[in-house]
C-alpha positions as CSV (number, residue, x, y, z in Angstrom):
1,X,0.0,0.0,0.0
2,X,2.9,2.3,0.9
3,X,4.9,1.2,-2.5
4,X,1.3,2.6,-4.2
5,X,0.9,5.5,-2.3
6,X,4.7,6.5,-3.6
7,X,3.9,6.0,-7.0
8,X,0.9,8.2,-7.1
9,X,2.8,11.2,-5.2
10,X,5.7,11.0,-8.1
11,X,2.9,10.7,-10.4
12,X,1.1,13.8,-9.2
13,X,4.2,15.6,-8.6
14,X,5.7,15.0,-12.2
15,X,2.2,16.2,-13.5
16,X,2.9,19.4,-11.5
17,X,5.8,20.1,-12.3
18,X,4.5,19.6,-16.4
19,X,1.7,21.9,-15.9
20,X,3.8,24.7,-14.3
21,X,6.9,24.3,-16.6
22,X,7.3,27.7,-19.3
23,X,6.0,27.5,-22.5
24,X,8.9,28.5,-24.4
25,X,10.0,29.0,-27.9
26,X,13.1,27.1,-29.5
27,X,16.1,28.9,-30.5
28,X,17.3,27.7,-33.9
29,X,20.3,28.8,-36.0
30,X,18.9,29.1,-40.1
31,X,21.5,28.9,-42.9
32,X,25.3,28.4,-42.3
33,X,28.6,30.5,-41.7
34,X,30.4,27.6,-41.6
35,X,32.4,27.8,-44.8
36,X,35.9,29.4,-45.8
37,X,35.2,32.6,-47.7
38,X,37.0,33.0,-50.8
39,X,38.9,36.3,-50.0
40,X,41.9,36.5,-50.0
41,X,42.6,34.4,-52.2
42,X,43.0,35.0,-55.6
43,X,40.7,35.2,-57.3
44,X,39.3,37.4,-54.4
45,X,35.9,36.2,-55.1
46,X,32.4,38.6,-53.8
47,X,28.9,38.7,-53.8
48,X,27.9,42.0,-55.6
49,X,24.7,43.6,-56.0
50,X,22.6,41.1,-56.0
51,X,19.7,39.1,-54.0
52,X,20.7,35.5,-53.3
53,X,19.7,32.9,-51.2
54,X,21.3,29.4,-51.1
55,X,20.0,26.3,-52.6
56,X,21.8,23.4,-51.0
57,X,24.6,22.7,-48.7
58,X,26.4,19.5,-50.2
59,X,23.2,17.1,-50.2
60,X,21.0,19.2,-47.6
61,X,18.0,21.0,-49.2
62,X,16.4,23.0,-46.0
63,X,19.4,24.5,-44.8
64,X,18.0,28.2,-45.0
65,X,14.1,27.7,-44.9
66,X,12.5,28.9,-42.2
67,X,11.6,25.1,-40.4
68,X,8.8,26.7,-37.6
69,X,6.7,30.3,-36.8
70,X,8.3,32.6,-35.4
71,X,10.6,35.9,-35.0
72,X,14.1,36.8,-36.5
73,X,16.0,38.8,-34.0
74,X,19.7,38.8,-35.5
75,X,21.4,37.7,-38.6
76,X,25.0,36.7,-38.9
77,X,27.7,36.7,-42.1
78,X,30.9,35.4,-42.1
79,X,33.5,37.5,-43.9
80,X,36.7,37.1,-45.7
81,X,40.0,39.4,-45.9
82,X,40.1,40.9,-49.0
83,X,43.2,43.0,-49.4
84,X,43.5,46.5,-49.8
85,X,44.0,46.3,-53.3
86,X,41.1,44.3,-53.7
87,X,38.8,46.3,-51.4
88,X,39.8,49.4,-53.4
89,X,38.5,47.5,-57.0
90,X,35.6,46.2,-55.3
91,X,34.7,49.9,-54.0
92,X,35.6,51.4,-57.1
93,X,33.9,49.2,-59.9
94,X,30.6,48.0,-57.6
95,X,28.8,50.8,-55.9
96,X,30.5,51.5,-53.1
97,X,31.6,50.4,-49.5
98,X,30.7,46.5,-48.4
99,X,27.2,46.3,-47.1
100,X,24.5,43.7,-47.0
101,X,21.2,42.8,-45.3
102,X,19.4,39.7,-44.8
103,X,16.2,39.9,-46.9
104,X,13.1,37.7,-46.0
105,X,11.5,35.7,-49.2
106,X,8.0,33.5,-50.2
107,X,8.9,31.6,-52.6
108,X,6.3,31.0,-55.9
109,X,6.3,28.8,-59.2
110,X,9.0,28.8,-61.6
111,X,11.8,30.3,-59.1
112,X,9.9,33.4,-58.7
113,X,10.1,35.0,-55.2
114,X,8.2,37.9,-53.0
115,X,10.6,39.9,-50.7
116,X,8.7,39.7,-47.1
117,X,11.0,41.7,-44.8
118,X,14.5,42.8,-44.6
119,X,17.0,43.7,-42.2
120,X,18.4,47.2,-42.3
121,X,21.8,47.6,-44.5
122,X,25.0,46.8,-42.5
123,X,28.5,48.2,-43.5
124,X,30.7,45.2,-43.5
125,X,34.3,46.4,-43.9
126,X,35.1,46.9,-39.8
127,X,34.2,43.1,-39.4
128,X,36.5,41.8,-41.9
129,X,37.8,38.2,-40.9
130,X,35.5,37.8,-39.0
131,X,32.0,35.8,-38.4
132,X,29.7,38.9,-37.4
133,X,26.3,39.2,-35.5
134,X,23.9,42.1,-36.2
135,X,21.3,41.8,-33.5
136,X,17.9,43.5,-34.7
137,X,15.9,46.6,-32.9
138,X,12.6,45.3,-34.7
139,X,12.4,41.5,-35.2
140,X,10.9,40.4,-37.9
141,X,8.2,38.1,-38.1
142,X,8.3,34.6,-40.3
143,X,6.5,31.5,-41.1
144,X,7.1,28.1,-41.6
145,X,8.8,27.9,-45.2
146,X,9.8,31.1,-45.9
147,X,13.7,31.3,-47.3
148,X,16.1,33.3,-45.9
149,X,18.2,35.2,-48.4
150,X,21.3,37.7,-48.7
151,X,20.9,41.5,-50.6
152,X,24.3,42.5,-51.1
153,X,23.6,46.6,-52.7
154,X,27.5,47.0,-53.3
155,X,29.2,44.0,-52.8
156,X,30.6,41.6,-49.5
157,X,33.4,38.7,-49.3
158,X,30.8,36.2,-48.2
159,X,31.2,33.6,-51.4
160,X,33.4,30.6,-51.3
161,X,35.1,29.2,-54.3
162,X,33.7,27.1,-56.9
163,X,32.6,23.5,-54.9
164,X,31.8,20.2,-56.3
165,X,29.9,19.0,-53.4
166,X,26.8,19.9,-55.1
167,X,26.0,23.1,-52.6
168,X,24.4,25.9,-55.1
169,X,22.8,29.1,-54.5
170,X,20.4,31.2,-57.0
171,X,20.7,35.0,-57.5
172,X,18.2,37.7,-58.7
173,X,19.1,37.7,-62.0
174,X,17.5,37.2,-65.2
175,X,18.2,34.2,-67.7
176,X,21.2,35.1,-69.7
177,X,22.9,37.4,-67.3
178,X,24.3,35.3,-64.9
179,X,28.3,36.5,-65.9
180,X,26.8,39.9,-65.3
181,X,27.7,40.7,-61.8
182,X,27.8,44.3,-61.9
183,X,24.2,45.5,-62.7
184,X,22.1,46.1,-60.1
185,X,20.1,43.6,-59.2
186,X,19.7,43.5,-55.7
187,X,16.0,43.1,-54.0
188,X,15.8,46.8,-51.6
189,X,11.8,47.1,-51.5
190,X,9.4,44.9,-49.8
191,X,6.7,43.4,-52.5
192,X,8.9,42.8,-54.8
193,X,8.3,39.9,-56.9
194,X,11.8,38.4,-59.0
195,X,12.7,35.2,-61.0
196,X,16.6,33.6,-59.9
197,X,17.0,32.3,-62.9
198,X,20.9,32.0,-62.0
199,X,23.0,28.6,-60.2
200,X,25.8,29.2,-58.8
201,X,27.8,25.9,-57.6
202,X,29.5,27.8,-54.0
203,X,28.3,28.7,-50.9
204,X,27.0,32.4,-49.3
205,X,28.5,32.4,-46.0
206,X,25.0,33.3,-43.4
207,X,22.0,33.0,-41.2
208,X,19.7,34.1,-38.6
209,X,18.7,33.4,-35.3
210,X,15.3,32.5,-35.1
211,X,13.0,32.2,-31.8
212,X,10.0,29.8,-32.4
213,X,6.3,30.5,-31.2
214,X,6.1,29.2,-27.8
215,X,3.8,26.3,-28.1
216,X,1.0,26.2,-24.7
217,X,0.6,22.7,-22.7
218,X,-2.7,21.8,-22.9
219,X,-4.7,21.9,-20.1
220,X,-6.5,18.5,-20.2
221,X,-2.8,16.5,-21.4
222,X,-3.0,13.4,-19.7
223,X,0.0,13.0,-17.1
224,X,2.5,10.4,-17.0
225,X,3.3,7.8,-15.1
């Protein structure tokens, strides 16, 4: 009778416990920083003026799609080291000073995709080297599927080589122009509706922090035992 009693006491107490633990959210990491930039290497090799978001990472499809609901509160890239030489080019012959932003897409039929949100613009240059976190003021709201993609206005040493692992990324550019990297074609308005008609075998070196909805117990969940 004791042994029973027990049993039923860590029964109701586990049930307790359940019902008065936090409903929180998950933190989850979306895309990847985890490659080797290009720069500065020769050739010193950048993202420029462009909207891109990546495809696959070796055999892995969902890498960068948003996998839950939920908020956006930072966004990371990891940069190479492009010389000064190089840095000085780049400036010159693309728009300007390094900057991106992480841009928010729905994807449609036939590659075509609806910018959703965006981050504001970052100047990149002071982080050179280096794997950087831009925590946001606003957080942006998500949903399950969305990609997560990369506007580069000027340009940003975020690309790796060339890989044969078959990782890809697609840019915002229209069939036939995919060798022209210096017209702008980066995604800056919300609404915007673009095919990325272009494959690029390499990986764009980011991602964002997500925080999932918190998910509530339900009241009536039967307890363990």
């Amino acid at each position: 009778m004791a042994h029973r009693t027990l049993l039923l006491a860590a029964a109701t107490l586990a049930a307790a416990l359940a019902a008065s633990a936090p409903a929180s959210g998950k933190v989850i990491e979306v895309g990847r920083t985890d490659a080797a930039p290009a720069c500065p290497a020769a050739p010193c090799l950048a993202v420029s003026r462009t909207t891109g978001y990546q495809i696959k990472v070796g055999a892995e499809r969902n890498a960068f799609t948003v996998p839950e609901d939920g908020k956006i509160v930072a966004w990371s890239i990891a940069l190479g080291t492009p010389s000064a030489e190089q840095i000085a080019y780049f400036d010159m012959n693309l728009g300007g000073e390094a900057s991106a932003r992480l841009t928010v897409l729905r994807q449609g039929r036939t590659l075509y995709s609806r910018t959703v949100t965006q981050t504001p613009v970052q100047k990149l240059e002071p982080f050179f080297g280096q794997t950087v976190q831009f925590p946001l003021g606003r957080a942006l709201n998500v949903k399950k599927g969305y990609v997560i993609a990369l506007t580069v206005p000027t340009w940003a040493p975020a690309l790796t080589p060339l890989l044969t692992d078959q990782s890809s990324w697609r840019a915002s550019r229209a069939k036939g122009k995919c060798n022209d990297t210096g017209t702008q074609t980066a995604q800056q308005r919300l609404d915007l509706v673009t095919q990325y008609r272009c494959l690029y075998k390499a990986r764009l070196t980011y991602s964002a922090t997500l925080v999932t909805r918190p998910v509530p117990t339900p009241k009536n969940a039967p307890a363990g035992t």
